[in-house]
Steps between C-alpha positions, in 0.01 A plus 500: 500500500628822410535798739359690278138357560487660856596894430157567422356332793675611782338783734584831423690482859723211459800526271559250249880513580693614784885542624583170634804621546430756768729329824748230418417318764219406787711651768562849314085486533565472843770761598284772246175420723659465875644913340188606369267347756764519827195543784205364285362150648641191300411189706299395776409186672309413849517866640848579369565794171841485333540866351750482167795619772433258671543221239784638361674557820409111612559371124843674554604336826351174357753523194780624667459168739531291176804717353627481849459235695506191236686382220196590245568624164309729255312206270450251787171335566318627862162290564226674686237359647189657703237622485343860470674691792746809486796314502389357158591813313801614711700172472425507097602870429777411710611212283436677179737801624765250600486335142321151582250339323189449694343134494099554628443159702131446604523476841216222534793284245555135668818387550531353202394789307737722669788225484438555046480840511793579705775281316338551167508886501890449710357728819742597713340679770149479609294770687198274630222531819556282772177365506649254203848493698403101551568488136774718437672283759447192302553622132813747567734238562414298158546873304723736442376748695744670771352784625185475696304844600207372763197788541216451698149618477540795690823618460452833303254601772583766768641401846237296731304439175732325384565258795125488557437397131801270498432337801117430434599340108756284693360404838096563516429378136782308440582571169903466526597099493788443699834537281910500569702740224750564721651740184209738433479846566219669632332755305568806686836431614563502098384842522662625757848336386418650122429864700914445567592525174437696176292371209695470178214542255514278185403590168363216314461565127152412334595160363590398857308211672293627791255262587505104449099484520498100514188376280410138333470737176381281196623159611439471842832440650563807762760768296626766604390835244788727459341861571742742405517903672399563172166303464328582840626879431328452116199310684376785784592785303197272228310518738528801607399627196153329499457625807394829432266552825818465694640808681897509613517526923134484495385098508454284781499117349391226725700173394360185659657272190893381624747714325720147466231479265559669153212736469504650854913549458452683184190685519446561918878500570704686199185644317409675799854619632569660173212722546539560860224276557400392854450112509292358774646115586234254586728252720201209515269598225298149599364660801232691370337655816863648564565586166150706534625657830815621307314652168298702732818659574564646192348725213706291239453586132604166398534156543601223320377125510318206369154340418562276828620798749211768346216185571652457872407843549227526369346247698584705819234726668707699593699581196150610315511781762853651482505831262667472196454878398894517393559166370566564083647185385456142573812311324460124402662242397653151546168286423202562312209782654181353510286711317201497808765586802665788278115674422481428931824681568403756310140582638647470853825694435408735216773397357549290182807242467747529295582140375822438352718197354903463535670188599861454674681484196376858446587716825196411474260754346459453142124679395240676747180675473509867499362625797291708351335289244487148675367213334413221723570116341852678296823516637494864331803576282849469493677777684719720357850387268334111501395325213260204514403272184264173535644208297393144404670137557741568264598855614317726225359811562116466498241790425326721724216319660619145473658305811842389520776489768571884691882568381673827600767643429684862698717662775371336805525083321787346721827429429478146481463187786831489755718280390214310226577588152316229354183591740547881372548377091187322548281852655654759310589517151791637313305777420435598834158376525347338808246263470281466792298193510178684555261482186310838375333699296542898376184622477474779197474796769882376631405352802599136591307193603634186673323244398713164622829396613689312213774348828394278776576746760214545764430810668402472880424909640756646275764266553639238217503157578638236303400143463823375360618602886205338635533183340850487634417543809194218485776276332747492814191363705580111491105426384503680271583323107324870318361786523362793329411868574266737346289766624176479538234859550428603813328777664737646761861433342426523155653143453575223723676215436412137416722217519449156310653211648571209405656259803764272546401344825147500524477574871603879467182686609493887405587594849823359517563679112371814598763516827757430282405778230463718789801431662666613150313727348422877570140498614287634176668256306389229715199322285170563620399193340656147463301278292650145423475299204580154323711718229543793298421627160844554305587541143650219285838586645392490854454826592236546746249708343410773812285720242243175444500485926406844508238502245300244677 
């Protein structure tokens, strides 16, 4: 498809093109927004407001720890793993400024998931919360991971607040297993040791890896995507530009989606620091009454979720009452909005959403709807500088209107898979172009339609899972001779997943598989449903046909 098709349809606000080019690098954005925006809020979490000096001075001593204290090098590999708390964003400026790459680790990863991740992307450092310090105890010592930064829940909190909040995570709910590292440092005393030194600010050039963003991509086995300084800079300053009800200094954004997770790192943690955003984290977004209690809090302007999160809500009383006067613009993305809880948000809100489609691979934001001329069912239009074309089997263009696979092609594509050239041949062309797995049409006004998934990959609340991964996992259960995964609709998630079994020793019972998968397997990839069979439909070659599964 031709860029030329869209210069006539996008709004008169949104350029067609824009300066890419505009920092050279993610933490340039950061030092030209901590200037502009000094003593404007930039984070807060359970009580606590990080103003931009703040961040820079704590992203600073953070740094300087690494530069300091430990035998890191610019280009290393520094895992980080929690969840939405203040520390989040100060260890991962930090590590940008001292020239690492930063490795986002779900924190609810088993130990076998973290164990992959960590030697495959070469980590050697890891920033984690000590609720999971069980597991970093017994995966460190298999890795090659030698630094280990310990925070806990509380620890960017004030004084008693901080003892009051630590102590009730650790010894009234018990959230923090019992665990020996003997070698870790604690959070804080990182910051005060980095306050000892000066921070030797790097200066990463575009084409520089920033982020390994680990994803099963097209193929299923976890990769890590190369995002370079230069994509993410290419990929907020996109959005950005769609974004046309945004004001610089002025928006309050409440992010309950992890920003380990793509979209929230991109568009609730850069997007909104290179306007001088303020970004409201949402520790525990799964407790709804207390998520409630927070929003009535604020008068955000924007927030950013998915069809799973906004349905949560909605189904609180006492959500319907809070006053959404200022909200503007409701972001989403990662799974499919359901056409009935998007027309709900908006009569209880006021405020349409803004549904959008982007992928890992992709920084992630590839189209979006304008927010001033939504169209609910479309994943609106590519954003600035991107090119998108829909293509058959064989890889030829196809006309407007007819479905084919999504392929895209512009400044915020990654560089490639870590380490995976074969894995990276096989996503992206030699002409640059990305293909994407997802099957869709362009309607005649411009505006995109997903209308399948071409891959096997199912989507559980916004999160990819798998079933090659799945499988593997079902495999190393003794029982077990095959399996197959597929997801099947449902109403919460999106997806779930359904596993076909075939056994080996006819006394396994699905409790005794579904404690192993647990045991192994991050818990919305764990299948909802385990359904065993005699055998399984496969081709004349033997491969097990998971499309026919689905279908039935």
């Amino acid at each position: 498809m031709q860029a030329d098709f869209w210069k006539d349809k996008y709004p008169a606000k949104v350029p067609f093109t824009i300066d890419v080019t505009a920092y050279d690098s993610v933490v340039d954005v950061f030092h030209e927004s901590c200037k502009q925006h000094a003593d404007k809020p930039a984070f807060s979490n359970m009580g606590r407001t990080l103003t931009y000096r703040e961040l820079d001075e704590q992203s600073a001593a953070f740094a300087a720890y690494l530069q300091n204290e430990t035998d890191l090098q610019p280009g290393d590999r520094i895992a980080v793993q929690m969840p939405n708390l203040l520390q989040y964003p100060v260890a991962v400026f930090g590590a940008m400024r001292a020239g690492l790459v930063v490795v986002n680790t779900n924190p609810l990863y088993t130990a076998r998931e973290m164990l992959h991740q960590f030697n495959d992307s070469g980590a050697k450092a890891l920033v984690a919360l000590a609720n999971f310090g069980n597991l970093v105890q017994e995966v460190v010592p298999q890795t090659g991971i030698k630094h280990v930064i310990i925070t806990e829940v509380g620890d960017a909190l004030p004084g008693f607040k901080r003892l009051l909040t630590n102590f009730v995570v650790r010894r009234v709910k018990k959230m923090v297993p019992d665990y020996d590292l003997p070698q870790a440092v604690c959070f804080n005393d990182v910051l005060a040791k980095g306050r000892r030194h000066k921070v030797r600010d790097q200066h990463p050039h575009r084409d520089d890896i920033a982020v390994l963003q680990y994803t099963g991509g097209t193929t299923g086995v976890a990769k890590g995507a190369m995002l370079t300084h230069g994509n993410l800079v290419a990929n907020l300053l996109q959005m950005k530009a769609v974004l046309t009800n945004f004001d610089a200094g002025r928006e309050i954004m409440i992010a309950p989606l992890p920003l380990y997770h793509i979209f929230a790192f991109t568009v609730c943690c850069l997007g909104m620091m290179e306007i001088g955003g303020h970004t409201v984290l949402i520790t525990n977004p799964r407790d709804i009454p207390g998520f409630v209690k927070e929003l009535a809090k604020w008068n955000f302007t924007a927030f950013a979720g998915l069809n799973t999160l906004f349905v949560a809500l909605m189904n609180n009383p006492e959500f319907r009452q809070l006053k959404f006067t200022s909200l503007k613009t409701t972001a989403a993305g990662g799974m499919a909005m359901q056409q009935h809880a998007a027309l709900e948000w908006e009569r209880i809100t006021g405020c349409r959403i803004c549904e959008g489609f982007g992928m890992t691979e992709t920084s992630p934001v590839v189209s979006m709807n304008p927010v001033d001329n939504i169209q609910l069912g479309t994943i609106g239009m590519p954003v600035p500088n991107t090119l998108v074309k829909i293509t058959d089997d064989d890889g030829k263009t196809l006309p407007i209107g007819e479905a084919g696979e999504i392929c895209v092609k512009g400044p915020q594509v990654m560089k490639g898979y870590w380490q995976r050239p074969e894995a990276t041949a096989e996503t992206i062309d030699a002409d640059g172009w990305l293909k994407t797995g997802d099957i869709g049409i362009i309607q005649p006004d411009g505006f995109i339609r997903i209308v399948d998934r071409k891959k096997d990959m199912i989507l559980v609340s916004g999160f990819n899972v798998y079933p090659n991964e799945i499988e593997d996992v079902a495999a190393s259960h003794a029982g077990v001779l095959e399996s197959a995964a597929v997801g099947v609709p449902d109403e919460k998630s999106g997806e779930a997943v359904k596993l076909f079994v075939v056994k080996k020793d006819a006394a396994l019972t699905q409790e005794s598989l579904m404690a192993h998968l647990r045991a192994n397997l991050t818990g919305y990839k764990v299948p909802r449903y385990i359904v065993f069979r005699e055998d399984l439909p496969k081709t004349n070659v033997g491969k097990i046909l998971r499309r026919e599964l689905r279908d039935k």
